[in-house]
C-alpha positions in Angstrom: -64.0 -21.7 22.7 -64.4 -19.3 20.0 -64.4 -15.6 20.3 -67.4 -14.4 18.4 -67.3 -11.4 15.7 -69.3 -8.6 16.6 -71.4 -6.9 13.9 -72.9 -3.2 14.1 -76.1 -2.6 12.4 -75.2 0.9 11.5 -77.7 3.5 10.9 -80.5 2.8 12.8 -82.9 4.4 9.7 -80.8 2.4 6.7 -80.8 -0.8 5.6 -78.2 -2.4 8.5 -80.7 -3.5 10.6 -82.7 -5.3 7.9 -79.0 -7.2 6.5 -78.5 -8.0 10.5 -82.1 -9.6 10.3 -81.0 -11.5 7.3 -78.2 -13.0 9.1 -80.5 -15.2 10.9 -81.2 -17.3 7.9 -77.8 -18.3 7.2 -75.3 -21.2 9.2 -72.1 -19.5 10.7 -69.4 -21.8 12.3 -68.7 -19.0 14.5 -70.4 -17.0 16.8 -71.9 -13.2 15.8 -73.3 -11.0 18.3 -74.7 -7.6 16.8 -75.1 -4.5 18.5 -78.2 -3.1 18.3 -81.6 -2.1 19.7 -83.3 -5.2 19.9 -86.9 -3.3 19.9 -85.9 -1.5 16.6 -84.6 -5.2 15.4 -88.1 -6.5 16.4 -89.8 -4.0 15.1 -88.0 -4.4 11.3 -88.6 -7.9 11.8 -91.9 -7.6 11.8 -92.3 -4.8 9.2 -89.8 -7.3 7.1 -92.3 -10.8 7.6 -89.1 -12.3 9.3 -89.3 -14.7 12.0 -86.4 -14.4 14.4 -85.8 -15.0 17.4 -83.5 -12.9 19.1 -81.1 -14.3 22.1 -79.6 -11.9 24.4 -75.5 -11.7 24.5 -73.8 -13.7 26.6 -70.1 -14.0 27.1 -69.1 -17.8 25.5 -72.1 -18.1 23.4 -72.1 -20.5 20.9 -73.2 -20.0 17.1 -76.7 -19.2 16.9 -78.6 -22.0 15.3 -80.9 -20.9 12.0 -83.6 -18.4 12.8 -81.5 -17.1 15.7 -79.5 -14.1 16.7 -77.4 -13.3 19.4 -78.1 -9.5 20.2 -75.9 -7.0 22.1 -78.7 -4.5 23.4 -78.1 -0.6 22.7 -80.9 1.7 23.4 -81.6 4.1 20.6 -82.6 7.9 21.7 -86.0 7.9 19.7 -88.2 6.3 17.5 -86.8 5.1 14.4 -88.5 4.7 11.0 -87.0 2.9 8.5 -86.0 5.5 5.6 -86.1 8.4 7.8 -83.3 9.8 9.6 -82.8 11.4 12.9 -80.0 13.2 14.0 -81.2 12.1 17.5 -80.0 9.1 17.2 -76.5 9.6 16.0 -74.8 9.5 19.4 -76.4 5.5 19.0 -74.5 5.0 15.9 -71.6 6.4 17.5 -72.0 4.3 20.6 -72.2 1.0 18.9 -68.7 1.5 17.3 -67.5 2.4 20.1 -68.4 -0.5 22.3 -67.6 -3.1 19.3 -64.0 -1.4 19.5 -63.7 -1.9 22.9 -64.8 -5.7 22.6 -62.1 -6.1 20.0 -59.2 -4.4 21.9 -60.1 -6.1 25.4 -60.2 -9.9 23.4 -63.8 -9.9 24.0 -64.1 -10.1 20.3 -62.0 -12.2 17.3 -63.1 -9.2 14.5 -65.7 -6.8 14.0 -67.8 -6.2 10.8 -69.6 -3.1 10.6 -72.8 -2.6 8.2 -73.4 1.2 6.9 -73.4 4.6 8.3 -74.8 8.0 7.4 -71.7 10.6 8.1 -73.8 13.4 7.0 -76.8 13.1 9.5 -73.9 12.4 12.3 -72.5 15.9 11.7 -75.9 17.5 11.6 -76.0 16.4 15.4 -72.9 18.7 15.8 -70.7 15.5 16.1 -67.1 15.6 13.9 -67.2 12.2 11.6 -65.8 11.7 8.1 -65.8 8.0 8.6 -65.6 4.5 9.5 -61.9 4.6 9.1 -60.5 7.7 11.5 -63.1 7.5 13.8 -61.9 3.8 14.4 -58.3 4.7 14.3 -58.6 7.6 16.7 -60.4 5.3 18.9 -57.8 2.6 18.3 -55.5 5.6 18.7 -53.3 4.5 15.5 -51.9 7.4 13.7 -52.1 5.9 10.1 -54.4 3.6 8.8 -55.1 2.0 4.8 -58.2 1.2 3.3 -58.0 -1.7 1.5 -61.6 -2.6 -0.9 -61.5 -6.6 -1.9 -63.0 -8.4 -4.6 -63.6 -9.6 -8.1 -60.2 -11.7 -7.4 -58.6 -8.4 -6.8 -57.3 -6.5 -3.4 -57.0 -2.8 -3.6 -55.6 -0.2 -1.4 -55.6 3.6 -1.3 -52.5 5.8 -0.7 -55.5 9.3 -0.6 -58.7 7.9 0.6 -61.6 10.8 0.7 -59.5 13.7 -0.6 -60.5 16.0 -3.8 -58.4 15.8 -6.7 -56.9 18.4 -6.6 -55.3 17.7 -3.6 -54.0 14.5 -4.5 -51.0 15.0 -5.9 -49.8 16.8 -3.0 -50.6 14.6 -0.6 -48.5 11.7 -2.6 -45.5 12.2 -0.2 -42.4 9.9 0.5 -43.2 9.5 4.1 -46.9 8.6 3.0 -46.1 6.2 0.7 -43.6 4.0 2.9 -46.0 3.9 5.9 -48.8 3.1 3.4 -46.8 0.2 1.7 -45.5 -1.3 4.8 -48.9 -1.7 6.4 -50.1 -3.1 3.2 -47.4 -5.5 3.2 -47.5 -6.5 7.1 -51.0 -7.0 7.0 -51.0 -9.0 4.1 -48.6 -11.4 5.8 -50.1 -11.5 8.9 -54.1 -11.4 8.2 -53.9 -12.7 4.5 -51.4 -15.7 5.5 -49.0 -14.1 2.5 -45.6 -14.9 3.3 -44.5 -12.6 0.6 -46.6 -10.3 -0.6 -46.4 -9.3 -4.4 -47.1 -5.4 -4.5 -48.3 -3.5 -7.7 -48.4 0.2 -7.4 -50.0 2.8 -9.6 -48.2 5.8 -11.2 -50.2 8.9 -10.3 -50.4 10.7 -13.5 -51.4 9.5 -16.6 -48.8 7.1 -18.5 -46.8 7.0 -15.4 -45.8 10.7 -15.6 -44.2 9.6 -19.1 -40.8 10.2 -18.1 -41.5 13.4 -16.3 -43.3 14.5 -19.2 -47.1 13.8 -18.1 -45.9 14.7 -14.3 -42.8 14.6 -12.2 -44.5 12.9 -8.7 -43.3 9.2 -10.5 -39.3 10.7 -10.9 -39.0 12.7 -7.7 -41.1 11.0 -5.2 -42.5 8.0 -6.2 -39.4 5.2 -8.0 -36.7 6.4 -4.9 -39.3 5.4 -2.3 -40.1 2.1 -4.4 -36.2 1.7 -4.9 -35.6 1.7 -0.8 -38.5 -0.9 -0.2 -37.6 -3.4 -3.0 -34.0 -3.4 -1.6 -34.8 -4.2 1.9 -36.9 -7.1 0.2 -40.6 -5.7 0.2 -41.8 -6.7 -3.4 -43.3 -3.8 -4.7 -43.5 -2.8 -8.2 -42.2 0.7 -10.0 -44.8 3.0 -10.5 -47.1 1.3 -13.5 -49.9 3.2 -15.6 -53.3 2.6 -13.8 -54.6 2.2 -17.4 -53.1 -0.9 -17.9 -52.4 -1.8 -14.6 -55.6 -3.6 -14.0 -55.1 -5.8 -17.2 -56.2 -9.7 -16.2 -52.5 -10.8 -16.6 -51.1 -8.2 -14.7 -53.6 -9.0 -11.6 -52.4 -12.7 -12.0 -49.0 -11.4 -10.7 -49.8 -9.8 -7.7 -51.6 -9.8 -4.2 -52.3 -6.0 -4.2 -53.0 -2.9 -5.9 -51.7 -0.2 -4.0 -53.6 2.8 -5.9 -53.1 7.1 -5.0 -56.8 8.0 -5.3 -60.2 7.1 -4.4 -61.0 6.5 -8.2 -58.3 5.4 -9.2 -58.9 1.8 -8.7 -62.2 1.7 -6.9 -64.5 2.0 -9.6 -62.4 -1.1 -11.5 -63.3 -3.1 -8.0 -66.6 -2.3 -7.2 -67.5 -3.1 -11.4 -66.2 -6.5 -10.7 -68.0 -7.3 -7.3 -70.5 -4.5 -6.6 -72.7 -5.8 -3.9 -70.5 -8.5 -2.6 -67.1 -6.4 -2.1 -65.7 -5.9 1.4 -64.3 -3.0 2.7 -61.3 -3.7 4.8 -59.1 -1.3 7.2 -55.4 -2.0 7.5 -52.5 -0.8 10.1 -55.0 -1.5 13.1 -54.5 -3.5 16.7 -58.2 -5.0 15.7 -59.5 -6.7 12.6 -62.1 -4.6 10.7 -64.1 -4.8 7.6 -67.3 -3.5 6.2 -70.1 -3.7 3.3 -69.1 -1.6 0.2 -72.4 0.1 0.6 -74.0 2.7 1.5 -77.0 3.0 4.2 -80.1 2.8 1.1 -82.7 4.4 2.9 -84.8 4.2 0.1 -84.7 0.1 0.6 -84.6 0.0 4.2 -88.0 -2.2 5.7 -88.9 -3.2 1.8 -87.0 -6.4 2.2 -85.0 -5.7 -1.2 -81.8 -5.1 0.6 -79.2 -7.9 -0.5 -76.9 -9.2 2.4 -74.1 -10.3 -0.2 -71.7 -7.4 1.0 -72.2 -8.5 4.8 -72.1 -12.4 4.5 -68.7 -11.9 2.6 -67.4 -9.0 5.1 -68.0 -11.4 7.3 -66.0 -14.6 5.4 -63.2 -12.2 5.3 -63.3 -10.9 8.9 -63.3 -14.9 9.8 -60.3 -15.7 7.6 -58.4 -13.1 8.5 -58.9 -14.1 12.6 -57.2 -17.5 11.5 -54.9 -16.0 9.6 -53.7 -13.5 13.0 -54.0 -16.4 15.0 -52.0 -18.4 13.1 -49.1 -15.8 12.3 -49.4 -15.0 16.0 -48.5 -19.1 17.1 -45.7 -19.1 14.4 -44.2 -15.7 15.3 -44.3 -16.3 19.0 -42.6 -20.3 18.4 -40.0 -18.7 16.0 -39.0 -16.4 18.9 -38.8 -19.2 21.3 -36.5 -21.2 19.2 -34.3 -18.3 18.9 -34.0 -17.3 22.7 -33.7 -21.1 23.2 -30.7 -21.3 20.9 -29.3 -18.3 21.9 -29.3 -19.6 25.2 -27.2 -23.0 24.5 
């Protein structure tokens, strides 16, 4: 039996519950269950033209056959109307990430995908969020976390995810670094099926710091860290200038970009597969990705919202399930022949 992934249809006012709608019109091999308010999903249906029928969660379901979709009922706290938010129903939004983490620690769940949220209308209802990404890893309780962004043929993580520039350059520490590039390189081994993963990092400053010329954080902090790694066998690269780093050769060479900044490598990535990108967090107990999107009120209940982002969060979240499961079997029979041996 196959655990099923678990989608969240975000904020309740944006455009998640019209991709979650869209679902319904495509084949999956595996089941999805999404969390929502199945009067709000009703509701969008209708304002939509979309005829689906919605099947309440049950624990073993099978994939839902076309026109179908296996619902995980949360109430929402008011009335929502698509395009306009309500602070009212943060504490919803909240609620469904909550239970989909749950799901995903307790084995309920293979992998959750999670469609967009608004941060800014969660903190006008007095509630701390700055993201996805730490509110997941406080309730996964894992002190460091990577975001990883995929596609156009390319996989890049962040050292800094949402911190201003200025900032940045103090922030790029040793210790950040080397828990950044080992959970960049375990992950890609055990959810990517990498057995060894090809690592190119970006200098911070311009030219690579220039030999110390255009910025020192390459010399003192950066190629010593780099050194230690590449001798205990992790293969990452020295420090190379972002400006050429994404070069179509280069990207031939490697399995990840392991940028310092937000914009630093995103905007590359999202030019190459805006709209059907995946957003991916690493360093977790559970498998998570996301759309690379935003909530678009202004296209929520017009039926223009494309589901390319979800259907290929979703690929990903899939393949990287088989991946865990199968690094898990080989891990655990690799152990088994050791104590065995040990034992003759």
């Amino acid at each position: 039996m196959q655990r099923p992934l678990v989608i969240t249809s975000g904020e309740a006012a944006g455009i998640g519950p019209d991709l979650c709608l869209q679902l319904a019109q495509h084949s999956f091999s595996q089941p999805l269950v999404v969390l929502a308010d199945k009067a709000l999903l009703q509701q969008r249906a209708a304002q939509l033209g979309l005829q689906v029928t919605l099947l309440d969660y049950q624990t073993g379901c099978e994939a839902a056959p076309i026109g179908h979709l296996h619902v995980l009922h949360l109430p929402v706290q008011t009335a929502v109307v698509a395009g306009q938010l309500d602070a009212a129903n943060s504490r919803y939004v909240l609620n469904m990430l909550t239970r989909a983490t749950q799901g995903c620690l307790s084995g309920e769940f293979a992998a959750m995908v999670t469609a967009p949220v608004h941060k800014g209308i969660i903190n006008d209802a007095g509630m701390p969020f700055t993201g996805h990404t730490e509110f997941l890893a406080e309730l996964t309780h894992t002190p460091q976390v990577v975001m990883m962004l995929a596609g156009g043929g390319m996989r890049v993580a962040l050292a800094t995810t949402h911190l201003p520039l200025r900032e940045v350059a103090d922030a790029i520490t040793a210790p950040l670094l080397e828990s950044v590039l080992r959970i960049l390189h375990n992950d890609l081994q055990k959810r990517f099926g990498i057995s060894q993963p090809r690592i190119f990092v970006a200098g911070l400053n311009p030219h690579a710091g220039e030999g110390g010329h255009l910025g020192r954080e390459e010399i003192d902090v950066m190629i010593p860290l780099l050194d230690k790694l590449r001798a205990e066998g992790i293969n990452v690269s020295a420090p190379i200038p972002a400006d050429t780093l994404f070069a179509a050769h280069r990207l031939k060479e490697c399995d990840a970009v392991l940028t310092m900044y937000h914009d630093q490598g995103l905007p590359v990535l999202k030019h190459a597969s805006f709209g059907e990108g995946v957003n991916i967090t690493l360093g977790m107990p559970i498998i998570r990705t996301s759309v690379d999107h935003g909530t678009a009120l202004e296209l929520a209940g017009t039926g223009k919202a494309n589901v390319g982002s979800l259907l290929e969060a979703i690929k990903v979240a899939v393949e990287m399930a088989e991946c865990e499961k199968t690094f898990t079997t080989e891990t655990q029979r690799h152990r088994e022949k050791q104590t065995k041996a040990a034992n003759l």
